[in-house]
N, C-alpha and C positions, 0 to 999 in steps of 0.2 A: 389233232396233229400240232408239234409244237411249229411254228414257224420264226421263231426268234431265230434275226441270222447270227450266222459264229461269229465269234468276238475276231478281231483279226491279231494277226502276232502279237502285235505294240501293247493295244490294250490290254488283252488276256498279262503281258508280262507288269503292265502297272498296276491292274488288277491281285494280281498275284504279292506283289512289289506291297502293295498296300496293306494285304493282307497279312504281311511275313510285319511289316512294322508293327502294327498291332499286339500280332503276338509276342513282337521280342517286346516290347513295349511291358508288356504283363510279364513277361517274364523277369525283364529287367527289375519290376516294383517288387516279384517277391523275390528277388535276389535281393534287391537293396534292403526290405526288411529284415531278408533271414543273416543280413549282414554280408552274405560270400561275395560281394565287392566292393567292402570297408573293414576288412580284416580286422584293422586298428582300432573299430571302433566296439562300445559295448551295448551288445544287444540283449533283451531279454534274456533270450535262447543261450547265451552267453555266462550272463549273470547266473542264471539257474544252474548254470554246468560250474560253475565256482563254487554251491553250495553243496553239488554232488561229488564233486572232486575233493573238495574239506571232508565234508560225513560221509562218505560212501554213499554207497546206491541202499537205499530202503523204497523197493516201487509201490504203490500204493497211501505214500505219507505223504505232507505238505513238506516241500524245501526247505522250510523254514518254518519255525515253532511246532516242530512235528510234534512233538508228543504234549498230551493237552487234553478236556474233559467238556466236556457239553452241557449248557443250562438253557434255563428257562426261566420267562419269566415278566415281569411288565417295565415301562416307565411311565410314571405318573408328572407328568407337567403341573408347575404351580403359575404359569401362565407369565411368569416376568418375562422369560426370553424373548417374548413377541415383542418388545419392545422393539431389539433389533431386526429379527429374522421372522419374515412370514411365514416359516414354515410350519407344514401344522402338528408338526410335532411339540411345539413350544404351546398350542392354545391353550386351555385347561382343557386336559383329557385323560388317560389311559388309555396305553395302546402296548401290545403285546412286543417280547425282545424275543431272539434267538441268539444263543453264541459260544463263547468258548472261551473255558480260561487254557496259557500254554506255559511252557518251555522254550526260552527265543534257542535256536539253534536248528540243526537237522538230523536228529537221532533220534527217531520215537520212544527207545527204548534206556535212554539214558539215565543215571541216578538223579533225583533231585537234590538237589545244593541250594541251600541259602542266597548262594551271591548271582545263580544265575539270572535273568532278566525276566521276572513273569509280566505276561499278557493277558488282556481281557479283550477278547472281540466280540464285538456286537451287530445284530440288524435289526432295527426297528420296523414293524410293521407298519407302516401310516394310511391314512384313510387314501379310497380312490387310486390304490395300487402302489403311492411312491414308499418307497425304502432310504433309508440312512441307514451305512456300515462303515462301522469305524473302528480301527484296531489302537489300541494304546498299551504304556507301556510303563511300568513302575521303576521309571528312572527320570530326571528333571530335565532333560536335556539327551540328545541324538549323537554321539560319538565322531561324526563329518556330514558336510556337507553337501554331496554330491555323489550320485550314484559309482563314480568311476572312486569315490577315494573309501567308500564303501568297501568296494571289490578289492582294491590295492590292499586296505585294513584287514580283511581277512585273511588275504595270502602272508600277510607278515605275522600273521599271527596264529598260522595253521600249525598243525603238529607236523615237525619233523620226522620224517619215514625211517630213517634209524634210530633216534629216542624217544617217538611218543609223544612227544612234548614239542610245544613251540620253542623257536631258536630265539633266544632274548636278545642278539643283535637284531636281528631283521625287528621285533617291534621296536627296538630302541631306534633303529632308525627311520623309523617311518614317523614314530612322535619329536622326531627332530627334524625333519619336512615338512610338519603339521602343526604347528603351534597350535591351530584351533581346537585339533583334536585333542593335543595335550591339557588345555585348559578345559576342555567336556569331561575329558577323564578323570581328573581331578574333581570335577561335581560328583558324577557319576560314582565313582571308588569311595567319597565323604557321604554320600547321602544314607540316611539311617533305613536297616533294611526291616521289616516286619516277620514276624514269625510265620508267617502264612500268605496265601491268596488274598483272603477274607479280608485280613486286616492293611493290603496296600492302597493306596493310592495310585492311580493311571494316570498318566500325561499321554498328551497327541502328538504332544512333541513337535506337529507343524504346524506352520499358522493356517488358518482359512477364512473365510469371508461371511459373513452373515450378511443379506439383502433385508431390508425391512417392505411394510406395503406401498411408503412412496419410491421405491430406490435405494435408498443409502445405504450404501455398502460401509462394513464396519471391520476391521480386522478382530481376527478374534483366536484365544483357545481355550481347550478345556481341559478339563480333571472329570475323573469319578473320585472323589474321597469319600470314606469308610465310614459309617456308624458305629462299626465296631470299633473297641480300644484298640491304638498303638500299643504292640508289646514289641521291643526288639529283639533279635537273637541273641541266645547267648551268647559271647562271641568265645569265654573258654573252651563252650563246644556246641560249636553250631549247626554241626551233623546230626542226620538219623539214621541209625542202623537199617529203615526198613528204605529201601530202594525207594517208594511212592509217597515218603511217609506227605509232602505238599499237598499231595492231592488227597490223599487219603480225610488230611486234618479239613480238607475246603469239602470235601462230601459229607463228613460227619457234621461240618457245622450247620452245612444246609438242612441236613436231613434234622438237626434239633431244631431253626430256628430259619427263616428266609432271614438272607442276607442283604443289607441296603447301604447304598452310596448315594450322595448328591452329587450331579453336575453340576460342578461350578465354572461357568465360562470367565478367562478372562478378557478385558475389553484391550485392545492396544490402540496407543496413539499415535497421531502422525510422528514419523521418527522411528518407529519400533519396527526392524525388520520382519519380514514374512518370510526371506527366501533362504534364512540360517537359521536350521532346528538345530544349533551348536549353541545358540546364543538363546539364554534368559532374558524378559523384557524385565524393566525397571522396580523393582517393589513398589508399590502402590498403587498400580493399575486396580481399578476397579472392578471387582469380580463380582458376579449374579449366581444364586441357586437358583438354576432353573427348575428343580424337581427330583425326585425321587427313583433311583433304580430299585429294583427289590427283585432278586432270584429266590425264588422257591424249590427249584426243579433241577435236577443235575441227572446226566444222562452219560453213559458209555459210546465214542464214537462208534459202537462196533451198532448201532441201533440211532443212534440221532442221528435224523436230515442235515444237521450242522455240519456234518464231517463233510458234505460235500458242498458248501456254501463258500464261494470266494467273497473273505472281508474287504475290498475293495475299499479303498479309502475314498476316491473319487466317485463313487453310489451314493449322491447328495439328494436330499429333494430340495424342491424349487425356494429358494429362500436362504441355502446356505451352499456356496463355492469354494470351488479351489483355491489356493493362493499362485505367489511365485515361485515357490520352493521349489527347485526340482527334484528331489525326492519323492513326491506326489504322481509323477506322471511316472518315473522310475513304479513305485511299488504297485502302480498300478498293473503296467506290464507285467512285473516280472511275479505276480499274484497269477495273473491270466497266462501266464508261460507255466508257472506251477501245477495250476487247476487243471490246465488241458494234461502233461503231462501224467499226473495221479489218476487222471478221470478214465484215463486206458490202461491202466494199470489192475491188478488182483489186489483186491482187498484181504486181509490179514488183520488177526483179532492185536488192536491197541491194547497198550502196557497197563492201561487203568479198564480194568476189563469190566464187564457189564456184572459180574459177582459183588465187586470192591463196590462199583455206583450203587448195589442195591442195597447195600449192608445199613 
């Protein structure tokens, strides 16, 4: 028999009183993250809805660089990195990649165009369970600064619902709010673009940190550059008739030859910002090959585990960190707001279909 005596009024109501703070408590944390009491501000769940609101709904796609092809394949470490970074990705070894080349935008199904922005994302497999993912981007420098002038950049630059086409006041005046942006886009718009996947060049575009084994933190960034020749676009006509022809030309070249890039990290000096991927460090910084990418293998998302891998920029292993940049913890989220939403989504067969990967 229970013989606990009853609580009396009081307590039963501070008891209760207790309990109700707690709850509101939790409720209030995920109201505050899901944003509904900071309207003003921008939250993952926000940001995502900017990229749906621009490209429409496609459920089942990533937000962003939807449409895109899956590889395989190794990185071979030539052991310099370790200078800076314990990570054991830099020791001399071999260790297996997963990843994706893309399309930066949100329409899986879009024509490929020379000037649009390809991507290569990667994950390295590392001993003892750690991972490095990292998404890069064949342009020298990041368009703003700040996740909020990100989200502004696209609204001014979205297609107008009665012509199609963006309204060329709204981006003129947002690159006249933005000097930063205007001088990125000026990089951006000059830089020579390559005929293909194969043959670009990736920038990370943010800074990050390199630890070594006593401590020292190093800032740093990297490239993947090409083994393959630079050829650039025609530019009298720099179109292909055939919708895929991007991918198309990066599946064939795999399928003749594995394709290989050097990491080349560069080192930055005291002085050299971390926290603006708008701004290039100085020429001369000292750059390291750390080793050798080489893809063999290219895959149809409609069959590669890739598809459902968030590249996560922040997925470091022990030896190399984040910087200050806030675009880092921005794309981190709004990766993880992406993933979740696709991940309850129907899958539907990608534009680069598993016939075109086998040919």
């Amino acid at each position: 028999m229970d013989t606990t005596p009853p609580l009396r009024p009081a307590a039963l109501f501070a008891r209760l009183a207790i309990i109700g703070i707690i709850l509101g408590s939790v409720a209030g944390l995920f109201a505050f993250v899901g944003g509904w009491l900071s309207p003003w501000q921008l939250t993952p769940s926000r940001f995502i809805d900017t990229f749906e609101q621009i490209n429409g709904p496609h459920p089942g796609f990533r937000r962003n660089h939807a449409k895109g092809v899956c590889i395989r394949g190794w990185f071979e470490s030539n052991g310099a990195g370790a200078e800076f970074s314990k990570a054991a990705v830099f020791a001399p070894s071999r260790v297996p990649v997963i990843g994706r080349f893309a399309l930066a935008g949100g329409q899986p199904f879009v024509t490929d165009a020379p000037g649009t922005v390809r991507s290569m994302a990667l994950l390295f497999h590392l001993p003892d369970g750690e991972e490095w993912r990292t998404g890069i981007n064949n342009i020298p420098v990041f368009p703003v600064r700040t996740p909020e002038e990100f989200r502004d950049q696209m609204l001014a630059n979205a297609p107008d619902p009665t012509t199609g086409k963006p309204d060329p006041e709204k981006a003129k005046a947002f690159l006249a709010s933005h000097p930063d942006t205007a001088r990125a886009m000026q990089q951006i718009l000059s830089r020579p673009i390559s005929t293909g996947f194969a043959n670009s060049t990736y920038h990370s575009l943010n800074a990050f940190h390199f630890i070594d084994a006593k401590g020292r933190v190093t800032p740093v960034r990297w490239a993947m550059v090409p083994e393959q020749a630079f050829v650039p676009i025609d530019k009298s006509d720099p179109g292909k008739s055939d919708k895929n022809y991007l991918f198309d030309a990066l599946i064939a070249d795999i399928h003749h030859a594995p394709q290989k890039w050097h990491l080349i990290v560069t080192i930055g000096e005291p002085g050299d910002p971390t926290h603006d991927a708008t701004v290039t460090w100085p020429a001369g910084r000292r750059t390291i090959d750390v080793g050798t990418l080489v893809i063999d293998q290219v895959e149809s998302e409609d069959i590669s585990p890739a598809r459902d891998i968030n590249f996560d920029p922040l997925i470091l292993p022990n030896g190399i960190a984040g910087s200050d940049d806030p675009l880092l913890s921005a794309r981190s989220a709004a990766y993880s707001q992406s993933f979740t939403r696709r991940e309850g989504e129907r899958k539907i067969p990608s534009a680069v279909s598993t016939a075109e990967t086998a040919k």
